[in-house]
C-alpha positions as a Markdown table, in Angstrom:
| # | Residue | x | y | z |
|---|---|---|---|---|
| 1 | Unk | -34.0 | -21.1 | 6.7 |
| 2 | Unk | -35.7 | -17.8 | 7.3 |
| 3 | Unk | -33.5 | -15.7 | 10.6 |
| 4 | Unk | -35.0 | -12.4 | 11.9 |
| 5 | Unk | -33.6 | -10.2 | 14.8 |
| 6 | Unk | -35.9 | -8.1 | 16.3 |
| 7 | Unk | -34.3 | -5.6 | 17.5 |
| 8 | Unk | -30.6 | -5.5 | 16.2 |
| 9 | Unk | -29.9 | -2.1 | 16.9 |
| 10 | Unk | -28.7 | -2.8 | 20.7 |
| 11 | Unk | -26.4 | -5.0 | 19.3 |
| 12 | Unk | -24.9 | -3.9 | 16.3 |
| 13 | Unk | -25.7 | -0.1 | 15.3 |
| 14 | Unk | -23.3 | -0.4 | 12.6 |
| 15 | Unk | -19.9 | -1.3 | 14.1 |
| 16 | Unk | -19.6 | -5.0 | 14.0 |
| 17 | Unk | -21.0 | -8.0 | 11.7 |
| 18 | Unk | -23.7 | -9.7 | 11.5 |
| 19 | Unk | -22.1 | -12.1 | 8.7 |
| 20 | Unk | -22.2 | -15.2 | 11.2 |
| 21 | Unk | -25.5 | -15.5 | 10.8 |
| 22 | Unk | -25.5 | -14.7 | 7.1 |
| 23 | Unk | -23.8 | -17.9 | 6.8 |
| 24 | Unk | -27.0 | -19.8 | 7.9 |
| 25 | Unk | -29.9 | -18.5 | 6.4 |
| 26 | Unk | -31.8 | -15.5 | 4.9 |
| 27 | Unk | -31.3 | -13.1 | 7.2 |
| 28 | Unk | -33.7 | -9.9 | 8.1 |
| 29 | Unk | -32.3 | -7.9 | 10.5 |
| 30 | Unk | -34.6 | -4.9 | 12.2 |
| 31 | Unk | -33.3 | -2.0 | 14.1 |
| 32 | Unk | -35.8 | -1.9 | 16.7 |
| 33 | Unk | -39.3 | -3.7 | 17.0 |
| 34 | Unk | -42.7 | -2.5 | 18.9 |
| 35 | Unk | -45.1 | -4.8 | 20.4 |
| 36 | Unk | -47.7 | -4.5 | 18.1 |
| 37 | Unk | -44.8 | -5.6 | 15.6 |
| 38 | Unk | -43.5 | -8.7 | 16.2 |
| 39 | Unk | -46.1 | -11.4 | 14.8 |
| 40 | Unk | -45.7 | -9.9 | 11.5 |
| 41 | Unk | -42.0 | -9.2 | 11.7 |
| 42 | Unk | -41.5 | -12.9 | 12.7 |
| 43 | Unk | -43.7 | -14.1 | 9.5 |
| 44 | Unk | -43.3 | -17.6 | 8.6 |
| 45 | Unk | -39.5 | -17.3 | 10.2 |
| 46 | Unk | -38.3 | -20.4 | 11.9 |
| 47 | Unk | -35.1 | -18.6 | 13.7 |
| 48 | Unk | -36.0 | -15.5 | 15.8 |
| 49 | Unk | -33.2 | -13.6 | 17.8 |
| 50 | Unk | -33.9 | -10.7 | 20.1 |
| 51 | Unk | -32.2 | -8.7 | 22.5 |
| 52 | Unk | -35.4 | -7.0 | 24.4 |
| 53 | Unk | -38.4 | -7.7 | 22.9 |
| 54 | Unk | -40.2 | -9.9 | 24.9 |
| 55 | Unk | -41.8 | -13.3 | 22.7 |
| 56 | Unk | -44.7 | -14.6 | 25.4 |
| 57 | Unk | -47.7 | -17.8 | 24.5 |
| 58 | Unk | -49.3 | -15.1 | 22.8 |
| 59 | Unk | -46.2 | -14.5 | 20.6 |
| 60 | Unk | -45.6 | -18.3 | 20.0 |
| 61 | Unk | -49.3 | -19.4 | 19.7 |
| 62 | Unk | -49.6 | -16.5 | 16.4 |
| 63 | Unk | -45.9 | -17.8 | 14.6 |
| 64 | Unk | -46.2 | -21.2 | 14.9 |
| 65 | Unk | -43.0 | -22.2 | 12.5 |
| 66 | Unk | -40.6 | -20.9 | 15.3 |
| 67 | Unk | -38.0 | -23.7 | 16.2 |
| 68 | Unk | -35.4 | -21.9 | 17.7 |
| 69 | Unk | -34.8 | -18.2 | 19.8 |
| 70 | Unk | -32.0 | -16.9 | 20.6 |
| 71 | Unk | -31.9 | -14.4 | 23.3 |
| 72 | Unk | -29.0 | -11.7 | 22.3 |
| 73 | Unk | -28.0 | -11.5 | 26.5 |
| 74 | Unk | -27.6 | -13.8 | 29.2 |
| 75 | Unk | -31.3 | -12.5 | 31.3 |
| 76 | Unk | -34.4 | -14.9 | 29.9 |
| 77 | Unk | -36.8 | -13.1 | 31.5 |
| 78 | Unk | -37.9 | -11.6 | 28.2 |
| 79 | Unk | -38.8 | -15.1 | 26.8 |
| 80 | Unk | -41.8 | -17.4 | 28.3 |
| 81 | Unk | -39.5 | -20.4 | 28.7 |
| 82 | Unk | -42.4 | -22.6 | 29.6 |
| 83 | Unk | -44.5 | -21.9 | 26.9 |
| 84 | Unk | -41.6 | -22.3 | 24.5 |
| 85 | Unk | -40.7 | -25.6 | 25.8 |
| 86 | Unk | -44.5 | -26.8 | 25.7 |
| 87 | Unk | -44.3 | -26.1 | 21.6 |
| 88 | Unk | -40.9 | -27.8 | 21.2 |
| 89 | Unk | -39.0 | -24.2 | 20.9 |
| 90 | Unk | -35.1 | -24.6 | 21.9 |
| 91 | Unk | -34.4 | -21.0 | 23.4 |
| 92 | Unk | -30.2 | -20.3 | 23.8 |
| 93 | Unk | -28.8 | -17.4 | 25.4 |
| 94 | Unk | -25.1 | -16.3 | 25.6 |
| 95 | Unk | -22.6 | -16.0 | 28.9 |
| 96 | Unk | -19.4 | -14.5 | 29.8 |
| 97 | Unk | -19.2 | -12.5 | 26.6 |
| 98 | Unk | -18.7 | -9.0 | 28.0 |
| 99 | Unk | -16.4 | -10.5 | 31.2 |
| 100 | Unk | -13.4 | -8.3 | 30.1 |
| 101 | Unk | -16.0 | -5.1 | 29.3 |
| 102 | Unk | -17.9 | -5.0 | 32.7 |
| 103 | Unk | -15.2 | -5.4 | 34.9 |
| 104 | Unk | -13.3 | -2.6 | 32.9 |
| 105 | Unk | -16.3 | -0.7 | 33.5 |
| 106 | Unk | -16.1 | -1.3 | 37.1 |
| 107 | Unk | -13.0 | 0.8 | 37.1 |
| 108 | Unk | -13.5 | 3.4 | 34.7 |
| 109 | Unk | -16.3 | 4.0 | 37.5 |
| 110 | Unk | -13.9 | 3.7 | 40.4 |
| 111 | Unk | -11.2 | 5.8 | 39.1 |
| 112 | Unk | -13.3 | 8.8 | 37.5 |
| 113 | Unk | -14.8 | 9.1 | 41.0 |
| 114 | Unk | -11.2 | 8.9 | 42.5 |
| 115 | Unk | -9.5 | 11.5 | 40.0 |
| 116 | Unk | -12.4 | 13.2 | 38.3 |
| 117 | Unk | -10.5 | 13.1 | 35.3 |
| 118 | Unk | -13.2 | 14.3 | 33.1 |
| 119 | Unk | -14.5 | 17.3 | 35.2 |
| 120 | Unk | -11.0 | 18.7 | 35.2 |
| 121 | Unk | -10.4 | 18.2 | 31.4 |
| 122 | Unk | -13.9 | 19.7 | 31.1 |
| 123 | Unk | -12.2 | 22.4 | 33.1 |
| 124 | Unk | -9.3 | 23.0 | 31.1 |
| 125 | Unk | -11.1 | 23.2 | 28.2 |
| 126 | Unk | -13.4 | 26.1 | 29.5 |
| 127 | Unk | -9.9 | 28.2 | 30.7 |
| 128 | Unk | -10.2 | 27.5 | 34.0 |
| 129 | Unk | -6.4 | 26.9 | 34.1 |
| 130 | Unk | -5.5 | 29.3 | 31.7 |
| 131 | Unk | -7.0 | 31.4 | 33.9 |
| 132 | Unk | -5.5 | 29.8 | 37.3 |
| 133 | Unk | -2.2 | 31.9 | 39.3 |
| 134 | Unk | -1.3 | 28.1 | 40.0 |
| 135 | Unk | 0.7 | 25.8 | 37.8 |
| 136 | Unk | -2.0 | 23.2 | 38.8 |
| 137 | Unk | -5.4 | 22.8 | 40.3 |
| 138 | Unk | -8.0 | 20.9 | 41.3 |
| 139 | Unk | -12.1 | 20.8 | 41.7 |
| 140 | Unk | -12.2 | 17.6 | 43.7 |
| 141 | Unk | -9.7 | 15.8 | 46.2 |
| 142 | Unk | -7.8 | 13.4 | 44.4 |
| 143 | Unk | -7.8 | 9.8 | 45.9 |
| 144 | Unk | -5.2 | 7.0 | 45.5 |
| 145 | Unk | -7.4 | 3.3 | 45.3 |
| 146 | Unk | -3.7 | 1.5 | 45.9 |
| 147 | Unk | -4.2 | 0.3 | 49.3 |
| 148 | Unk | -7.6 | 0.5 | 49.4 |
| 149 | Unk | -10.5 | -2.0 | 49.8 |
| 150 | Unk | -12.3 | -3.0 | 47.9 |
| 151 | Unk | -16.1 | -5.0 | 48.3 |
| 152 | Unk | -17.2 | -7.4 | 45.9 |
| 153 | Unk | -20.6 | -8.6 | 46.4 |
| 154 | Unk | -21.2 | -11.9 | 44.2 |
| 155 | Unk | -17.8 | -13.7 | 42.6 |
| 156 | Unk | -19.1 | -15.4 | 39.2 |
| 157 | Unk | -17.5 | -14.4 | 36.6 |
| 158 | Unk | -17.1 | -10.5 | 36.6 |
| 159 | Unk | -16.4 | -10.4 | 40.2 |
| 160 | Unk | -13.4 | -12.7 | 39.8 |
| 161 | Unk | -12.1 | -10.3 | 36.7 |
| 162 | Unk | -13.0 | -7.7 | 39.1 |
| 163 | Unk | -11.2 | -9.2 | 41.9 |
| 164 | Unk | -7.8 | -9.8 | 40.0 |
| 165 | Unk | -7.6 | -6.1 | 38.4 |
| 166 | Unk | -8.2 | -4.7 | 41.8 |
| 167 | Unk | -5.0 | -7.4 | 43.2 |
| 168 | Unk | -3.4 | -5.3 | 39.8 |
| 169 | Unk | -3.8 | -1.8 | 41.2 |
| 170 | Unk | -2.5 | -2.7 | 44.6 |
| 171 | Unk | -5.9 | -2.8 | 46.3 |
| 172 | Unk | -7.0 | -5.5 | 49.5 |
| 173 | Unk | -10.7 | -7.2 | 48.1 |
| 174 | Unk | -13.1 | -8.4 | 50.3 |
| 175 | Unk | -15.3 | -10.8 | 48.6 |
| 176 | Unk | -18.9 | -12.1 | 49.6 |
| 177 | Unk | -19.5 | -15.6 | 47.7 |
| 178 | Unk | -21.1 | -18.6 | 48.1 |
| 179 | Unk | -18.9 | -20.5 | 46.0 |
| 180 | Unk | -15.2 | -19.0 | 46.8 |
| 181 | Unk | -14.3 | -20.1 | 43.5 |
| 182 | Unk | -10.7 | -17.7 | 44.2 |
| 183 | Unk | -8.2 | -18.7 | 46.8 |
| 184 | Unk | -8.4 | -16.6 | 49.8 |
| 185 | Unk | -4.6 | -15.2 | 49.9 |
| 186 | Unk | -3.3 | -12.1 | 51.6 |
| 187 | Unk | -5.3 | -9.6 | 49.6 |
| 188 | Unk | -8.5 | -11.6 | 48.7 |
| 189 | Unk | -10.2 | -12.5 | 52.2 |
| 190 | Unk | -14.0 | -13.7 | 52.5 |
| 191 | Unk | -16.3 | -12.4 | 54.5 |
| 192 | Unk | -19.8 | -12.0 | 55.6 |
| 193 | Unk | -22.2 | -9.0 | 54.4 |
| 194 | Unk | -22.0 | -7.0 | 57.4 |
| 195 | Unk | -18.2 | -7.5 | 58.1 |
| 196 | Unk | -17.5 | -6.1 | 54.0 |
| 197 | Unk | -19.9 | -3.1 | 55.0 |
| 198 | Unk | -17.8 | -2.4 | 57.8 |
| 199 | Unk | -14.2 | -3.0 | 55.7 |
| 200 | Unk | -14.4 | -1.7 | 52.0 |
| 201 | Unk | -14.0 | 1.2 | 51.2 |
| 202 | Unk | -15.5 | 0.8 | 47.6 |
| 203 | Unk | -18.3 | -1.6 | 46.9 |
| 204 | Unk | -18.6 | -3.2 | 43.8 |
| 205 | Unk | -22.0 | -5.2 | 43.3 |
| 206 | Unk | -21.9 | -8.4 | 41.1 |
| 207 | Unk | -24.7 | -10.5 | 42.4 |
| 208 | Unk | -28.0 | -11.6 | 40.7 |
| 209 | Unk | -31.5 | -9.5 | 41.5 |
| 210 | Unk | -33.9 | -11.8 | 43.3 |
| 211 | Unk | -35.9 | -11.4 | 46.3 |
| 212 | Unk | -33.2 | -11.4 | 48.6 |
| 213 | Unk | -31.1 | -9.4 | 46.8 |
| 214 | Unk | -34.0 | -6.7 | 45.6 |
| 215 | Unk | -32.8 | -3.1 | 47.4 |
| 216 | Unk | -30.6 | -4.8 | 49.4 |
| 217 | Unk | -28.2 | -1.5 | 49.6 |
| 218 | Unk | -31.2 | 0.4 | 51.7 |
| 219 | Unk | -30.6 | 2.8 | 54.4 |
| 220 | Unk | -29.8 | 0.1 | 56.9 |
| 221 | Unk | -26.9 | -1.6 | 55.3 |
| 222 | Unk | -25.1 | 2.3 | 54.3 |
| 223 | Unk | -25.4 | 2.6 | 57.9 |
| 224 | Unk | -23.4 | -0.2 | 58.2 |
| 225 | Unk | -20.9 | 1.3 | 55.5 |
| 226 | Unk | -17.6 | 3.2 | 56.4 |
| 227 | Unk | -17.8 | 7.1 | 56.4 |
| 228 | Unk | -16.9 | 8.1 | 52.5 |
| 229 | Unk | -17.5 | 4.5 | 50.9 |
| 230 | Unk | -17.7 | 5.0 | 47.3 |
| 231 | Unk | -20.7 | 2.1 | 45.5 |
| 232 | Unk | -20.2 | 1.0 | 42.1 |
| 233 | Unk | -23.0 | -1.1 | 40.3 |
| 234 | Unk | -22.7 | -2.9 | 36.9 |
| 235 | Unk | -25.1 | -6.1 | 37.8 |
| 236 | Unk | -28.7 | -4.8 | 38.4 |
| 237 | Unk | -30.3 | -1.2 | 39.3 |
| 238 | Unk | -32.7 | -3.0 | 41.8 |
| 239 | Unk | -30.3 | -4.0 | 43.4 |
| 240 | Unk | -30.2 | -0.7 | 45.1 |
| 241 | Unk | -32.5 | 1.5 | 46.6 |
| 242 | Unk | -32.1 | 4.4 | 44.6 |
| 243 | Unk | -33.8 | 7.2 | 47.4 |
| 244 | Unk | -31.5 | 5.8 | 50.4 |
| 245 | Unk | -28.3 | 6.1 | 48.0 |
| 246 | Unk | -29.4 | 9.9 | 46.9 |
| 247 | Unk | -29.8 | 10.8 | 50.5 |
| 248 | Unk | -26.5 | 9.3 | 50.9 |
| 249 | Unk | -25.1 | 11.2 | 48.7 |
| 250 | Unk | -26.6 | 14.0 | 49.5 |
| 251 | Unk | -25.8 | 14.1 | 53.4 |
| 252 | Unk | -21.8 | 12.8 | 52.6 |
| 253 | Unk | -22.0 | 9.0 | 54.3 |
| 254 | Unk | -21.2 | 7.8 | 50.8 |
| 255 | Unk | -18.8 | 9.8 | 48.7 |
| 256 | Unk | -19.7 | 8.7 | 45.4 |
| 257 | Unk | -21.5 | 6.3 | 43.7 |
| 258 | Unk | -21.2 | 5.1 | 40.0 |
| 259 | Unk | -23.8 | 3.4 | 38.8 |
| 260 | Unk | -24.3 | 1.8 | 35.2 |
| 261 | Unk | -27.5 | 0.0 | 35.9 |
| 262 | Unk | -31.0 | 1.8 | 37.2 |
| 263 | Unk | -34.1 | 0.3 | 38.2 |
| 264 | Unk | -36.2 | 1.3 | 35.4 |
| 265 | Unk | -34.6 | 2.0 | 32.1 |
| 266 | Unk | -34.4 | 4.4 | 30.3 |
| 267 | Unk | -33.7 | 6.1 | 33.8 |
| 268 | Unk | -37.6 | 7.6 | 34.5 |
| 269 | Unk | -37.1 | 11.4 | 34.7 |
| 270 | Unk | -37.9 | 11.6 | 38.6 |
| 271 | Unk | -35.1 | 8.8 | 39.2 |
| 272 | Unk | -33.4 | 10.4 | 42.9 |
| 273 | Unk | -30.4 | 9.6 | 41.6 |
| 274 | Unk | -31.1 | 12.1 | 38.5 |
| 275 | Unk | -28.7 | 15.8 | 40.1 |
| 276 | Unk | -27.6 | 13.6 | 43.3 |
| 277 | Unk | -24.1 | 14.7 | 43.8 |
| 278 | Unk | -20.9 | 12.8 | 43.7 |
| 279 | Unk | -22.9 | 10.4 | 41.5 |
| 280 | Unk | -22.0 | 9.2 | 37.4 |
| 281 | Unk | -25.0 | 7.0 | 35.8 |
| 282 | Unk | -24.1 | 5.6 | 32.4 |
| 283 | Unk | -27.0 | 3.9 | 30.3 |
| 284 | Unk | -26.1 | 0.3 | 30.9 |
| 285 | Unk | -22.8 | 0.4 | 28.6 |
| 286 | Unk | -20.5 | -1.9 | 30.5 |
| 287 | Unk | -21.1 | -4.8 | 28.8 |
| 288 | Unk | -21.3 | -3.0 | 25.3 |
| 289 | Unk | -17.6 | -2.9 | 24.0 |
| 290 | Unk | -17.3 | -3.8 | 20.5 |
| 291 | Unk | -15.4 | -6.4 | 21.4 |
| 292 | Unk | -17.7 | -8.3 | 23.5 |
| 293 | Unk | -20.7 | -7.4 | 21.3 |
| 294 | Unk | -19.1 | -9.3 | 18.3 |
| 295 | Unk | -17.9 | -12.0 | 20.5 |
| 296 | Unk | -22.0 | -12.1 | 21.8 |
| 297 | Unk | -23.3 | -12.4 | 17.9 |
| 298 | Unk | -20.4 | -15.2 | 17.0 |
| 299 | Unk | -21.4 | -16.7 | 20.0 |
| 300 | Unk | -25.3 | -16.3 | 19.6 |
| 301 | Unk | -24.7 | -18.1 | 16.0 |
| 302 | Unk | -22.5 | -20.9 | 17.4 |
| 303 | Unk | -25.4 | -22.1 | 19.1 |
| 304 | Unk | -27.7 | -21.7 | 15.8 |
| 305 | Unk | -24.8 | -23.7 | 14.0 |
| 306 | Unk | -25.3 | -26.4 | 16.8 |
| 307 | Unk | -29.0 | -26.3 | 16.6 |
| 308 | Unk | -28.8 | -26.7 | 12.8 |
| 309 | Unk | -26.1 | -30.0 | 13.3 |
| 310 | Unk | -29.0 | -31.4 | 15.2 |
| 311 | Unk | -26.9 | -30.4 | 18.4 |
| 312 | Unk | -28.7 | -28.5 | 21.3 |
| 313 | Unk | -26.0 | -25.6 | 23.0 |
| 314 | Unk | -26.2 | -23.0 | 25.1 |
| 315 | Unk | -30.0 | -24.0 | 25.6 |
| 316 | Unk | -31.7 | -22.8 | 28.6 |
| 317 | Unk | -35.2 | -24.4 | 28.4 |
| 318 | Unk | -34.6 | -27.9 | 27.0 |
| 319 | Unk | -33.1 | -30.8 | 29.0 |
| 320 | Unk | -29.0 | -30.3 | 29.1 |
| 321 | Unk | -27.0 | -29.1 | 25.9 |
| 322 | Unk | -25.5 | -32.3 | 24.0 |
């Protein structure tokens, strides 16, 4: 049983195992594959995993000994799920792997733009204190989150984890879900859109980008927002438009916004949120602790160990997993 990955490198740069796998076939792993690449990557291989690399008819109609895909994420948009059903292709993905990671993530977000702990270490080390008549100082305010709310748009999986580390620091959430899968209780309360504009004062996004969600933060719903609101995003850049936020920024209606997720990635160079101030962007990390990235390839080759048992798991293009 031949096994490529396509582009392991967003996985595993080094730091975890690929030995899973191993285990069930010969395995050729490449760091990173072009376009132009992948038909003679993929070969005569019947197992093909990949991460971003986008497998379309085309791709499927020139490697015609593919029976299985695994997509290394939970998003199939990079796989032609219709044309790989039409050939017989079983196509798995992987959920609530990185859970723990992103909502960490969340926080890490929330509290650097509450304490600014690594502009005042920065500080420190550059003398600034050495250099200070005070036995302490500051750059920025610093802001207690206990007592706080908090917004959470979208309460799957991460929003829940969310939810309960924010009911850990002391913080009131206000939640926007369809399925109110957590018990309201005295500090979890549901709500409509407009009513968590008008209570939170931080707004964590953790709903799915489709057409009703697509740059649904805009102008019009900040306006909504309390004075100071600080927005956090972990789910999907386009989620937000990214002009309305920087003017935000810019004019003080939202105090800070952390954002781990853009609309195009790599972040294009003119991105407005590129020198906005108050604002951190990281390059779509949150889901990539070690932890979860291991736990993503054990779980990626549980559902190739299925498949192999004649078993179909995790599948997301052929009728229900057995």
């Amino acid at each position: 049983m031949k096994i490529v990955i396509l582009d392991g490198n967003a996985i595993n740069p080094g730091d975890v195992t690929w030995e899973p796998f191993e285990k069930l076939g010969h395995l050729t792993v490449y760091d990173r594959t072009t376009d132009d690449q992948i038909t003679v990557r993929i070969g005569g291989s019947q197992i093909v995993l990949t991460n971003k690399v986008h497998l379309t008819e085309q791709i499927f109609a020139a490697a015609p000994d593919i029976k299985w895909v695994g997509i290394l994420a939970t998003g199939t948009e990079i796989v032609d799920l219709d044309a790989a059903s039409a050939r017989g292709i079983t196509v798995c993905n992987v959920a609530d792997y990185s859970t723990a990671a992103v909502a960490e993530m969340v926080f890490a977000l929330i509290l650097e733009l509450s304490r600014r702990v690594g502009a005042h270490s920065d500080a420190v080390m550059r003398g600034e204190w050495t250099a200070s008549r005070d036995f302490c100082f500051w750059k920025y305010p610093q802001n207690e989150i206990y007592g706080k709310t908090l917004g959470i748009i979208g309460l799957g999986a991460i929003g829940q984890r969310t939810a309960k580390i924010a009911q850990a620091f002391g913080m009131n959430v206000t939640a926007v879900s369809k399925s109110r899968r957590l018990p309201q209780t005295d500090t979890l309360k549901y709500a409509g859109l407009d009513e968590l504009y008008r209570r939170a004062d931080i707004i964590s996004l953790h709903c799915p980008l489709n057409s009703q969600t697509r740059g649904m933060i805009d102008k019009h719903a900040i306006a909504k927002m309390k004075d100071g609101v600080i927005i956090i995003n972990t789910a999907r850049g386009a989620l937000i438009n990214e002009a309305a936020l920087a003017d935000a920024l810019q004019n003080g209606k939202v105090a800070g916004a952390g954002c781990d997720v853009v609309s195009k990635e790599p972040i294009a160079a003119d991105n407005p949120l590129l020198g906005a101030k108050n604002a951190i962007i990281t390059p779509h990390i949150a889901w990539a602790s070690r932890q979860s990235r291991q736990r993503l390839i054990n779980m990626a080759a549980d559902n190739l160990k299925a498949f192999l048992l004649g078993r179909v798991q995790g599948a997301v293009n052929m009728e229900n997993n057995k």
